[in-house]
N, C-alpha and C positions, 0 to 999 in steps of 0.2 A: 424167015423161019423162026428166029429167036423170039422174036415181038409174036408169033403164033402160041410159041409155046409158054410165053409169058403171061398171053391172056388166058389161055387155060389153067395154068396154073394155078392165077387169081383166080379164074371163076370159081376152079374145086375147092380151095381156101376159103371162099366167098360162103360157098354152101353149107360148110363144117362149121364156120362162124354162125351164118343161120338157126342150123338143128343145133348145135349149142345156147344161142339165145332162144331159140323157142320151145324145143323141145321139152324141159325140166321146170319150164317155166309155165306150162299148158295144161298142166293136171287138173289144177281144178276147175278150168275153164274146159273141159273136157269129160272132167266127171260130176261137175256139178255139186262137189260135196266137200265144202271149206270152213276153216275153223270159223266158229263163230260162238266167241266169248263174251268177258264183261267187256271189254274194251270194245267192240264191233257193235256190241248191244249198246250199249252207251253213246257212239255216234251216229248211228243209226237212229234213237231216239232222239237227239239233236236235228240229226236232218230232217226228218218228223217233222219237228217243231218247226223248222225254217219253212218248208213246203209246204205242210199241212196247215199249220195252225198261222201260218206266215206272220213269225215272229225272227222278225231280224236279228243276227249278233256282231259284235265287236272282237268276239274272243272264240278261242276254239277249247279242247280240253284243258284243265289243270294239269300243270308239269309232276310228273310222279304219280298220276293219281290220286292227285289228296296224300300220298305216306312220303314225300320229299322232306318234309320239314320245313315247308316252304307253307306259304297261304296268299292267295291271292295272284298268284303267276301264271299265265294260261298261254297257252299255243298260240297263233294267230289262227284266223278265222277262215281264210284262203281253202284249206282243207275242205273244210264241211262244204262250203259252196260247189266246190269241184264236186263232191260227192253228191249234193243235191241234183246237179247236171245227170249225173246218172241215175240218181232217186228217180225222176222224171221221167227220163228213157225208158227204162226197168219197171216203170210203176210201184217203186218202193222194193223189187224183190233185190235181196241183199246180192246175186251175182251181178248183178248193174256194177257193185263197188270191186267185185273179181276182173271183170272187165276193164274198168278203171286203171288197176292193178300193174295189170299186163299192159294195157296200153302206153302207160309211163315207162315202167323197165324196158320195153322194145325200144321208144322212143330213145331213152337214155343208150342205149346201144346204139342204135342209128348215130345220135350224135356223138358219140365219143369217138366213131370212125370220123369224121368230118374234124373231130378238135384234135386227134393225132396228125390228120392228117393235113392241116392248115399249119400246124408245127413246125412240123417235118419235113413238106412238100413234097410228100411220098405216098403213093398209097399206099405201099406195103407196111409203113408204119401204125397207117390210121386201121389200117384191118388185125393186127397182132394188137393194137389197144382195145379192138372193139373184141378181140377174144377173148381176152383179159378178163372184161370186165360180163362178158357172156358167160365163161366159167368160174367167176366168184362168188363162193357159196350165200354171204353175205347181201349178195347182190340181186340173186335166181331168188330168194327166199321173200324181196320184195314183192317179184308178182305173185307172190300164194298165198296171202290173204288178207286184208282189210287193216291198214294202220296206217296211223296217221303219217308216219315216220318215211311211210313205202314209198312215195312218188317224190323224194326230195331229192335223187340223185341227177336226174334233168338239170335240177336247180343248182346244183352245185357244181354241173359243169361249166353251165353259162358262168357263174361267178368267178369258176376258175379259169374259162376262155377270156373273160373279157379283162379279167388278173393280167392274162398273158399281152395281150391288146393293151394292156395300159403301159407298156415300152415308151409307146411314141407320145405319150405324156398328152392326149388328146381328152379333152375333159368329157364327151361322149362316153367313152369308156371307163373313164375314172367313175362317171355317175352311176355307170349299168354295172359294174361289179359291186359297186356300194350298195346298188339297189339288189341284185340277187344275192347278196352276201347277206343283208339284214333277210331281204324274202324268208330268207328258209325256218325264219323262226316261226311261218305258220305253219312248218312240219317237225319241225323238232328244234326247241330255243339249244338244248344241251349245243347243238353245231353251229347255227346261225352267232352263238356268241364269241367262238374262239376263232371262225371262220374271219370274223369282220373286225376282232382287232388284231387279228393279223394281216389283214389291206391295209388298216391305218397304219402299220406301223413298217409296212412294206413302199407306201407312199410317201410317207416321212424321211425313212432312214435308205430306201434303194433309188427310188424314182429323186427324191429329192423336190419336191416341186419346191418352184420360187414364184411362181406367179398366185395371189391371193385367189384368184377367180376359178382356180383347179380345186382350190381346196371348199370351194364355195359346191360345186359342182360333186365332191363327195360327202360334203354332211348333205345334201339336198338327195345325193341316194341312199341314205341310210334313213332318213327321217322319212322319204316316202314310202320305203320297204317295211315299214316297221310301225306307219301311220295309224291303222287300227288300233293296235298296243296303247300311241300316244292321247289319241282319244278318248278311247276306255281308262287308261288313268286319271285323266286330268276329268274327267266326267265321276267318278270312282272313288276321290281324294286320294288317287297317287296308292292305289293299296298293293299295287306288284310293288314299286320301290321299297312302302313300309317291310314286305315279305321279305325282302332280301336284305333290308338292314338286320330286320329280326333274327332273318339265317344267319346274318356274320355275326352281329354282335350277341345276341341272348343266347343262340345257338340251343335253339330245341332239340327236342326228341326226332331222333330220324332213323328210318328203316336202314338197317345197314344188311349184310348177308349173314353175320353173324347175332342178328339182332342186338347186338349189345357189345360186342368187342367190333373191334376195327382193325385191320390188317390192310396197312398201307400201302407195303411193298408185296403182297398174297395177291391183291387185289388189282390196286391202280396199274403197276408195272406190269403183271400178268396180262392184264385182257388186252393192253398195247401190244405185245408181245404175238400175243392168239391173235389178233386182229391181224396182225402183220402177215402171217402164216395161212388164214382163212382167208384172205386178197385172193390167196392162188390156191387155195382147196387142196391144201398142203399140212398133213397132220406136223404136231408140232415135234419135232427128233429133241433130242437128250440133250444139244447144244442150241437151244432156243436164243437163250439169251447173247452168248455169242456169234452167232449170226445176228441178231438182229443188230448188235453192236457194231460188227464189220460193215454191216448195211448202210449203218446210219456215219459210219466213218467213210464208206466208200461214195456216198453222196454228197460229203464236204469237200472230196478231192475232186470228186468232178466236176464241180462248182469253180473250185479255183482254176481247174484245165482249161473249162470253156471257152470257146473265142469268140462263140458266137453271142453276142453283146444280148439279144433278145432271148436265147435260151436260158444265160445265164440269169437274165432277174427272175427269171418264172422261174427257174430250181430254188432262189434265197426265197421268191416268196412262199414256194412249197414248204420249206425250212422251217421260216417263221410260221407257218401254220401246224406242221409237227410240235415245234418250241413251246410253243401257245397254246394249243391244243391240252401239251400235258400239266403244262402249268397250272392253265385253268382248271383243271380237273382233281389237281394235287389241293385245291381250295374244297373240296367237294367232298363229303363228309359221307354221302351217300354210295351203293355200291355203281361203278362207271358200266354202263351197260354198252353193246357191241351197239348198237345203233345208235348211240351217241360218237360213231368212228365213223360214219358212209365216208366223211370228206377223206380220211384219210385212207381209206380203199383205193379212191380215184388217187392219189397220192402218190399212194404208191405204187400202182400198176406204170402209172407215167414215167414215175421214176423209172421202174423196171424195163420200159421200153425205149426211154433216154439211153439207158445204157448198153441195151443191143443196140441202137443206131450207131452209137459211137463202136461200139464193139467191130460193126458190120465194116464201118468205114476206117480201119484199121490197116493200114498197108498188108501188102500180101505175107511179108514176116510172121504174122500173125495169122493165118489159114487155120492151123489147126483147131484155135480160138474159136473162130467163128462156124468151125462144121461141130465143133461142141454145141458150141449156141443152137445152132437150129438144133440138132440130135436131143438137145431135152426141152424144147419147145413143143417137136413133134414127139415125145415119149408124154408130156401133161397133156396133149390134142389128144393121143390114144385113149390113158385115162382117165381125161374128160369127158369123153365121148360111153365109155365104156360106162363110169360112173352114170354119167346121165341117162344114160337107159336103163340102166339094172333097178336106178331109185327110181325114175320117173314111172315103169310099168309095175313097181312094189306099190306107190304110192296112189296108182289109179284105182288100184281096188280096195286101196283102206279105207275102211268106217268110221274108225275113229271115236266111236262112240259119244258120248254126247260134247264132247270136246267141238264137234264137226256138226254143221245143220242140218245132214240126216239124223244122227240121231237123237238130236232136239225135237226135231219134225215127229219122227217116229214117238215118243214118247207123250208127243199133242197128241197127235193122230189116237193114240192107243187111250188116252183119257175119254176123246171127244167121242169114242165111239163105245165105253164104257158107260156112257150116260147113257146113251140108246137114243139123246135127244130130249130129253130131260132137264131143267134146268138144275147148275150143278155150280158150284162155288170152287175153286181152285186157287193153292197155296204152295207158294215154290221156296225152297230154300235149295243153294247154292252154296260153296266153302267161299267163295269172296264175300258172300252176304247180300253184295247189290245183285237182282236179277232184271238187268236194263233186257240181257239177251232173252227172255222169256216173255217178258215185257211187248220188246217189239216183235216176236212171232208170233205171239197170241194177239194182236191187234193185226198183223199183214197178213197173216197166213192161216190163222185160226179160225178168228171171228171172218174174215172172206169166206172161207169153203165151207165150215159150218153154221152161216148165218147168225154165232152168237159169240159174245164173250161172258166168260164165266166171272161172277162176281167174288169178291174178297168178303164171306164173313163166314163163320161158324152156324149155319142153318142150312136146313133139308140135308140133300147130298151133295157132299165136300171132298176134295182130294188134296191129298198133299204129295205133292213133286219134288221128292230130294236128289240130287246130285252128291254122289259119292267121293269124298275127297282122297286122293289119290294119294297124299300124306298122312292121312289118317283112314285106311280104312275101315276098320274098327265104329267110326262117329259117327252119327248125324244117323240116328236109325229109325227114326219113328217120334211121334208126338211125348211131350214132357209134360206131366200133370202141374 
């Protein structure tokens, strides 16, 4: 009768897990109408280039877009390929890259229930992680539209499974977390860098290895994770390395948030802070920083509690990638943006979930403890649930206006049929300046259905396409003599 009521129980659990990973996650694969910026415009014209014009790369975007203060430093390449895969599929149209989207954040859910639950040897564990990470705002915002950034958290659980797999000191594992640790620099180097020397220094100073041939086995997964990079330099004369000595030592000009002042402690500490709290789509209360302090105090005691010998190195190595993480960022002269944190998402939810297992399995002296625990587990599942409907059916209907590829579409549409058919010249200005995104829908979508594309000069009939900056509405109003 028990074991009856246990399976149902999981199932309805199972399905609330579900409509939380899918639900909020579905919009615009549903509405068909997702942002599509300079950033989307920009790799999208890449993948162009790869498909169409079949021109191979080595490298994916520039870190910061060109304004890091950096030169010469670029993503890895990995991305765009994946995204060519769906260029192909899709025939170029950009929800090919929505689908993509979704398809990695689901995945990344699927396996996070599998890496709790390989942990823990529990399912109920592995399904309270995979809610976790189904309800983090951070995380649902992956599948909604087109970055490079979005499909790294797959990647970074592998890196942190095989973290955990490296207990048994098996150089199999030692390789393949080195290898997805480096991986992830072809979706975002900001993580793939504080991610992987915090293994080296998890392998050094926890695992300890003593055998040379272990460690032969982790430079060989980080040199292969990261092998495009070494190629394109050494092909390049080394110009990512020059960029980063440039950055430490001359220390250019760099976008900061206040353009020109720097607020270390406004800044740096804060978004760790907000990141901590956005994990669990938890606005932040008056005592932010103290809780996040108790947190990070309450995960060094239960480190030292542990008995269990494998749980405990996978919490120091979570540790050293918090440590490291902020370290490395404390060097970073630029403002730390929230998806330079995904590793620390998955982080933390783990943590979070460490700590009900231990909670759970607290002798019965402790009951009251644990009907607390569930009581606000199930009061964030209400609203989660709650939240994810209310935004998911606001957000079905928004246009979004030219932010979003209806009404980019719409504003082609409205020019091409202002010609009457006519040949017609067309001139876009945008507040970023570059218009990759205008770019590539006047070549996929434009020149397709109206059989032409309009030329760039000042003769016959000409239009000019402004986009209103939403910091300055006031500018950009019309032609300057």
């Amino acid at each position: 009768m028990f074991q009856k009521i246990d399976k149902a129980l999981f199932a309805v659990l199972l399905l609330v897990v579900i409509f939380l990973g899918i639900f909020p996650r579905a919009v615009e694969l549903i509405n068909h109408n997702y942002l599509f910026l300079i950033d989307q415009g920009r790799d999208y014209m890449a993948v162009k280039n790869i498909v169409v014009n079949h021109k191979l790369t080595m490298i994916g975007s520039e870190i910061g877009g060109g304004a890091a203060g950096t030169q010469g430093i670029f993503q890895g390449p990995v991305y765009y390929y994946l995204l060519s895969i769906f260029f192909i599929l899709f025939n170029g149209d950009p929800y090919g890259g929505i689908v993509m989207m979704f398809i990695f954040s689901i995945a990344a859910i699927i396996f996070s229930y599998y890496f709790a639950f390989k942990i823990f040897k529990n399912k109920w564990y592995g399904l309270l992680f995979a809610f976790f990470v189904s309800i983090s705002h951070p995380l649902i915002d992956q599948a909604r539209f087109v970055w490079n950034n979005h499909p790294s958290t797959i990647f970074i659980l592998l890196a942190f499974y095989f973290a955990y797999l490296s207990y048994k000191k098996d150089g199999r594992f030692i390789f393949l977390s080195a290898f997805f640790s480096a991986f992830i620099y072809n979706f975002e180097i900001a993580m793939a860098i504080p991610i992987s020397i915090s293994y080296i220094l998890y392998v050094i100073f926890v695992l300890k290895l003593k055998v040379l041939r272990k460690y032969f086995y982790l430079l060989s997964g980080f040199i292969l994770g990261i092998f495009p990079m070494i190629i394109f330099e050494v092909r390049h004369n080394f110009i990512g390395t020059r960029g980063i000595l440039n950055y430490v030592f001359v220390k250019p000009q760099v976008y900061t948030v206040s353009n020109a002042r720097y607020d270390f402690f406004g800044n740096h500490i804060s978004v760790f802070i907000t990141n901590f709290f956005d994990t669990f789509s938890l606005q932040n209360p008056s005592l932010a920083v103290i809780i996040f302090s108790v947190f990070l105090l309450f995960v060094v005691f239960l480190i030292f509690k542990e008995q269990d010998d494998r749980i405990k190195k996978f919490l120091q190595y979570l540790m050293f990638t918090l440590i490291v993480t902020f370290i490395v960022f404390s060097f970073l002269r630029n403002y730390v943006y929230y998806y330079y944190l995904y590793h620390l998402n998955i982080a933390y939810i783990f943590i979070c979930v460490y700590a009900v297992y231990k909670i759970i399995n607290l002798n019965k002296t402790y009951q009251g403890i644990k009907i607390l625990v569930l009581v606000l587990i199930s009061i964030l599942a209400v609203k989660s649930i709650n939240f994810s409907y209310a935004n998911t059916i606001r957000d079905l209907s928004d246009y979004g206006g030219t932010a979003k590829i209806r009404g980019k579409i719409d504003a082609i549409d409205y020019i091409y049929k202002d010609a009457k058919g006519k040949p017609f010249g067309l001139f876009v200005f945008t507040p970023p300046v570059y218009t990759y995104a205008y770019d590539y829908l006047l070549w996929w979508y434009g020149e397709r259905k109206y059989h032409y594309l309009p030329y760039q000069e000042k003769r016959g009939t000409f239009y000019l396409l402004i986009e209103r900056d939403g910091s300055k509405p006031w500018s950009y109003k019309g032609w300057r003599s």
